[in-house]
C-alpha positions in Angstrom: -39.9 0.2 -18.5 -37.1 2.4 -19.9 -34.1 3.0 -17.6 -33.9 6.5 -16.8 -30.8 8.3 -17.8 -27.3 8.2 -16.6 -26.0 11.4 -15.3 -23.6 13.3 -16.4 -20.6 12.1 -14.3 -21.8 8.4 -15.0 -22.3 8.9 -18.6 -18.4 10.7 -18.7 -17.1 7.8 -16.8 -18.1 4.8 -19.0 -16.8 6.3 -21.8 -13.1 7.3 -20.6 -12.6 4.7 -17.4 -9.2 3.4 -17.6 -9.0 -0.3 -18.2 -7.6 -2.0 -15.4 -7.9 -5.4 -14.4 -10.0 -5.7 -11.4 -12.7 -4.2 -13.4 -12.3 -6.7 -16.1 -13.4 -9.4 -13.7 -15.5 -8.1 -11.3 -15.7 -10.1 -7.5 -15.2 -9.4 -3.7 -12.6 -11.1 -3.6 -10.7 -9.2 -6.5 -12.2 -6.1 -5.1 -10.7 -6.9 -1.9 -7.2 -7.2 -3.0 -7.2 -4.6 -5.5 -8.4 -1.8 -2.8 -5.9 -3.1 0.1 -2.9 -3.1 -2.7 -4.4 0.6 -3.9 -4.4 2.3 0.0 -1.0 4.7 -0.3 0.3 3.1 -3.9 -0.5 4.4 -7.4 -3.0 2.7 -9.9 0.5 2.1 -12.1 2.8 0.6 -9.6 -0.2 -1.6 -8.4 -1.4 -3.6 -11.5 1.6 -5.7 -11.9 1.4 -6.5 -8.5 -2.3 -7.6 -8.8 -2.0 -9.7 -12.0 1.3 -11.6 -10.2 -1.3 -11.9 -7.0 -4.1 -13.2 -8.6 -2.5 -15.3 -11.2 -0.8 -17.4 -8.0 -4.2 -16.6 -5.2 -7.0 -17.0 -8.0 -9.7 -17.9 -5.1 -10.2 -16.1 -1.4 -9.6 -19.8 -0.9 -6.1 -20.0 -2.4 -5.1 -17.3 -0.3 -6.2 -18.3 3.1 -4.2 -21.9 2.6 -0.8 -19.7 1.3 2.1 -19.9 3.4 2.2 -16.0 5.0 6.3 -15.8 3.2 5.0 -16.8 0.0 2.0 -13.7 0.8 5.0 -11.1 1.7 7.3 -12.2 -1.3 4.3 -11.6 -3.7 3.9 -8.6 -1.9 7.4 -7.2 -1.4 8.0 -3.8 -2.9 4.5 -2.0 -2.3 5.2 -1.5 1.6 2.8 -1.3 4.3 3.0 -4.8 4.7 0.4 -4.7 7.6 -1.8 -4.8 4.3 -0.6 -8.3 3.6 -1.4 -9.5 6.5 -4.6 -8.0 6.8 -5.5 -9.2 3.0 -5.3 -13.1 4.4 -6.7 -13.1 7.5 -9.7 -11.3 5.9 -9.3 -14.4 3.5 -9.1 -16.7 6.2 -11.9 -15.4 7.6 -14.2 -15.6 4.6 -13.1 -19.1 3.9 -14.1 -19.9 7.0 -17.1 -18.4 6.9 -18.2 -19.7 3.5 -18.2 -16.4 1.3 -18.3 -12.5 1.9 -20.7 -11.0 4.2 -23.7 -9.3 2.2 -23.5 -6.4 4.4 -21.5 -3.1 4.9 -21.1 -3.8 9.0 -20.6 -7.4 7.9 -17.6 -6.5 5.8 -16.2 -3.9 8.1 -16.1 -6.9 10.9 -13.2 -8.3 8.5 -9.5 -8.1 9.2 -7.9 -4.8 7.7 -11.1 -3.8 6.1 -12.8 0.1 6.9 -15.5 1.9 6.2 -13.8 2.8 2.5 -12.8 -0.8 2.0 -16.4 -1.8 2.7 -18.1 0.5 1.1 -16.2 0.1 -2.5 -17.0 -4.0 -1.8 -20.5 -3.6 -1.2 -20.9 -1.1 -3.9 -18.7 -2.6 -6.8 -18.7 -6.3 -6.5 -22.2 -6.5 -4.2 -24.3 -3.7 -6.0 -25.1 -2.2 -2.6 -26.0 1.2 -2.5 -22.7 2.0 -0.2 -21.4 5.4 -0.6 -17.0 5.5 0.0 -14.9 8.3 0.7 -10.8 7.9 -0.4 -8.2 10.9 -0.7 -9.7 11.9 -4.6 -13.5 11.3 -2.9 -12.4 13.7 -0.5 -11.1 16.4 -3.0 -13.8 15.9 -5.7 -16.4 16.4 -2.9 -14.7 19.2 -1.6 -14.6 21.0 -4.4 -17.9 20.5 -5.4 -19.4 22.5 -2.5 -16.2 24.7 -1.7 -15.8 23.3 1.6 -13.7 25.4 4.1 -13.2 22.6 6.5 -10.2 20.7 7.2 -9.3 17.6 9.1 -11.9 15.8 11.3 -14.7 18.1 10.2 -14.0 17.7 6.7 -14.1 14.0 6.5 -17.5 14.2 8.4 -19.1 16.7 6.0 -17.8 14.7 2.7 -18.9 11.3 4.2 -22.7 13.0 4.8 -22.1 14.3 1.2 -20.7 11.1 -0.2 -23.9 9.0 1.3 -26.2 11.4 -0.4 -24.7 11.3 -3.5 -25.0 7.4 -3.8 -28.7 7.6 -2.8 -29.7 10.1 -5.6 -27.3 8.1 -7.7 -29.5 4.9 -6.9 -32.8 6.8 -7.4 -31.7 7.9 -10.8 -30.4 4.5 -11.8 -30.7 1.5 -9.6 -27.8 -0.5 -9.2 -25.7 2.7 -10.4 -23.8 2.6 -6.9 -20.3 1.3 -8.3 -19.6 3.0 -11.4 -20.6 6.3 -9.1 -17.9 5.4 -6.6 -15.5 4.8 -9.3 -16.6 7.8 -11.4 -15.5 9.7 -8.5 -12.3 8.4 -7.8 -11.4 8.6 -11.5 -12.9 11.9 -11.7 -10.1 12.8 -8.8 -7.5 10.5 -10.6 -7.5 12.0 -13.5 -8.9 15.4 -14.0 -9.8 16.6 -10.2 -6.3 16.4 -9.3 -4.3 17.8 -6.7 -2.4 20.4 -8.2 -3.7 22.2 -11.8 -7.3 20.4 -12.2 -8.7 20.4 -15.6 -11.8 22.0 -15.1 -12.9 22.5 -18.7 -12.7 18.5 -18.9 -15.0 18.2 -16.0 -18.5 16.8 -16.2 -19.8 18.6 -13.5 -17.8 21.7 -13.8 -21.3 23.5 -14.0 -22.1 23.0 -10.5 -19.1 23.1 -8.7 -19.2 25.9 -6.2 -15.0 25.9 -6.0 -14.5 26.2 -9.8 -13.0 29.7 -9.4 -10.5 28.4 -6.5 -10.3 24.8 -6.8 -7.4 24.3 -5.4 -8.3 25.9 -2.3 -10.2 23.0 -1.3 -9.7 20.5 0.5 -7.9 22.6 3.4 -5.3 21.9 4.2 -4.2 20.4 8.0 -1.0 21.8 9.4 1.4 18.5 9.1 3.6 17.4 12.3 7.3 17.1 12.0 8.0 13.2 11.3 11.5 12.7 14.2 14.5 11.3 12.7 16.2 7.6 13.7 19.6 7.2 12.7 20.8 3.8 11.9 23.7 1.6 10.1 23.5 -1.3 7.6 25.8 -3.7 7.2 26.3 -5.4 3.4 28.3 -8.7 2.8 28.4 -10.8 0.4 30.9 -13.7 0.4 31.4 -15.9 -2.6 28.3 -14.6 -4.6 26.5 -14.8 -1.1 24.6 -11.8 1.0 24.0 -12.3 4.7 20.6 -11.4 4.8 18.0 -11.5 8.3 14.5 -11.5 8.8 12.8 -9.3 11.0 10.4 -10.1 13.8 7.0 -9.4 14.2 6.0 -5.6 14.1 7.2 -3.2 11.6 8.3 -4.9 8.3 8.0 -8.0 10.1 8.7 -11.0 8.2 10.8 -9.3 5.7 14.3 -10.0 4.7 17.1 -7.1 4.4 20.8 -6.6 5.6 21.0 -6.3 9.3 20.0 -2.6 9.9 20.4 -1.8 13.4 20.4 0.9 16.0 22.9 -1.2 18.0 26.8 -0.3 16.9 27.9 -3.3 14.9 31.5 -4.4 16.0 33.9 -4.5 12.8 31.3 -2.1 10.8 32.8 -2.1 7.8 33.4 0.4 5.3 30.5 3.7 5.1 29.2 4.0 1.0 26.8 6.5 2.1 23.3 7.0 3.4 19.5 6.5 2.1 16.7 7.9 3.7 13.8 5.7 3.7 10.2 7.6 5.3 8.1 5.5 7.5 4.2 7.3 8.1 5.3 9.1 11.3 9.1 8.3 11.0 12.3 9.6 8.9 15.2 6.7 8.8 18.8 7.9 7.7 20.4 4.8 7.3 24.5 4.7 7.2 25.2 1.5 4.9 28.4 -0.1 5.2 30.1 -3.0 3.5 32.5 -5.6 4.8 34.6 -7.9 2.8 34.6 -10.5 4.7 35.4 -10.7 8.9 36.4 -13.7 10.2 33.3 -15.2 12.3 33.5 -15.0 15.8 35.1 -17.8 17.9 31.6 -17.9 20.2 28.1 -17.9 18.6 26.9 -14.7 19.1 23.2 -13.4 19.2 21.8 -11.5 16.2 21.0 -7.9 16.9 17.7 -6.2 17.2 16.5 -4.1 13.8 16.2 -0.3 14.3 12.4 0.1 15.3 10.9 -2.5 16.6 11.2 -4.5 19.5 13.2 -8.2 19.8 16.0 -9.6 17.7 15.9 -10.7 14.1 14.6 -14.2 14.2 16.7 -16.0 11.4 19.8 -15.3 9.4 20.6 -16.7 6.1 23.5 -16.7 3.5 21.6 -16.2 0.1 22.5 -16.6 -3.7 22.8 -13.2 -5.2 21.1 -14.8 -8.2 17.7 -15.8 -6.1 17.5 -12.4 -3.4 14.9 -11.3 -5.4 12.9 -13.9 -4.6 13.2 -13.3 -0.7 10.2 -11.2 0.2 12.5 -7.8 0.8 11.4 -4.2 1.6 11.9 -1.5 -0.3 14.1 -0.1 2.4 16.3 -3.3 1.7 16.2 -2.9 -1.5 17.5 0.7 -1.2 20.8 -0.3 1.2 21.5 -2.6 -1.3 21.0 -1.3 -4.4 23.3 1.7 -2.1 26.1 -0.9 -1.8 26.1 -1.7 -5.5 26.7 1.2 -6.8 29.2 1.9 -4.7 30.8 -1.2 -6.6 31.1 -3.6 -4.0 29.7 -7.5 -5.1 31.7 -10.1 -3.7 34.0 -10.7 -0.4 36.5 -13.8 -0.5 36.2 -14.6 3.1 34.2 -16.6 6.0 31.1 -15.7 7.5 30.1 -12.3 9.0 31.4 -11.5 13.0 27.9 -10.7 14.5 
């Protein structure tokens, strides 16, 4: 029996898909990482991340035996680290379980994973016909049918349109469900986009009701005013040495960086300025300040509490400069320091920090 024909949108996608390398090697597992990696974080900044990943974690195995620090270091720089920890308990639970459930609820029961997560699992690496919805889903899908809704009622509509879209996908070529989802999501990537779409590049300009408009659609929802949390940062470094913490459980948790704290530090140090680092609901001004080098205090003293979260940092450590980027920082860290730098402070000549 001859396969019916592709459609249009499949038959534009296999010929201009970007090469990337979780669709070199096609698995759950790979899947898995490369979709918890891609949530908030561009397709660019993402595949170094995933070779480095994958190179050290080859096997869902690999990663459910890896000491969590090791996880964070690998993962240090693409934020949301809640995605992490997610990423290897899903692991853990697969290893435990002897492979990847074979259904969508199956794979929705795993750590960190939703209904997009499962759905491009079951449809790229399983063959399932799973429909997923992400932000360029949601766009494409909107403009396709010039959708006026917004919010809530928007992401119900696309879902019921997404779901149909898979099936008549299916009927027109089994096993089609994958390269749909992706054709989509590459269809948003790269020509759908946000701002000034290139519509006369489109595959299925012809039936899109929103072509006159496009970017009318998706609606958009009034956004909430993210409050602002002032705190200070204190840099040292002694003899080639930063005093660097590690945060405890909750946001960033886990993650190395110069004490920044809400609390007022005694002996501050010296203000270089202040970075601005934006959490999901949060704006952090941070006020970083360098120290040459107090003398410690006579009586041990207990580290303070990072700005926003709950309990004290749960470790301190004096490390080279020459091996920080191997500590699993933030990129808030990352910004205090790189803040102190250029301010051209390296080196103190003195003991260890007053706390």
């Amino acid at each position: 029996m001859t396969a019916a024909p592709a459609s249009p949108l499949l038959s534009w996608y296999r010929a201009v898909k970007r090469d990337m390398p979780w669709r070199r090697d096609v698995s759950a597992y790979r899947t898995l990482v490369s979709e918890l990696m891609l949530q908030q974080t561009r397709v660019e900044t993402v595949i170094p991340y995933f070779e480095r990943f994958t190179a050290e974690f080859p096997t869902v195995q690999a990663l459910a035996a890896a000491p969590e620090s090791r996880v964070l270091e690998l993962w240090a720089g693409l934020g949301y680290y809640s995605r992490a920890r997610n990423l290897q308990r899903a692991a853990q639970a697969v290893a435990l379980a002897g492979g990847f459930p074979s259904t969508v609820e199956g794979l929705r029961a795993l750590p960190g994973v939703g209904p997009y997560t499962a759905g491009a699992i079951a449809s790229i690496a399983l063959g399932l016909p799973a429909a997923l919805v992400d932000g360029n889903v949601e766009r494409v899908l909107a403009r396709l049918h010039a959708m006026p809704d917004a919010g809530a009622a928007l992401r119900r509509r696309v879902w019921e349109q997404a779901e149909a879209a898979v099936l008549a996908a299916e009927h027109l070529e089994v096993g089609s469900a994958g390269d749909h989802n992706q054709a989509l999501m590459e269809l948003g990537a790269t020509v759908c986009t946000p701002r000034s779409p290139r519509c006369g590049s489109c595959p299925v300009a012809t039936g899109c009701e929103g072509r006159g408009d496009p970017e009318r659609y998706p609606a958009k929802e009034a956004k909430k005013a993210s409050p602002t949390v002032s705190a200070t940062a204190l840099v040292q470094v002694v003899e080639g040495r930063v005093w660097l913490v590690r945060r405890p459980p909750g946001l960033l948790g886990g993650l190395w960086e110069p004490p920044i704290t809400a609390q007022w530090l005694a002996d501050p140090g010296e203000s270089v300025g202040a970075v601005t680092h934006v959490f999901s609901h949060r704006k952090l001004i941070v006020d970083v300040r360098v120290r040459s080098g107090a003398a410690r205090a006579r009586e041990p003293q207990p580290l303070p509490e990072p700005v926003l979260t709950t309990g004290a940092y749960v470790e301190e450590a004096w490390v080279p400069l020459g091996e920080v980027e191997f500590r699993a920082l933030s990129r808030l860290a990352w910004k205090v320091l790189d803040a102190a730098r250029a301010a051209g402070f390296s080196s103190g000549t003195t003991a260890e920090p007053e706390r």
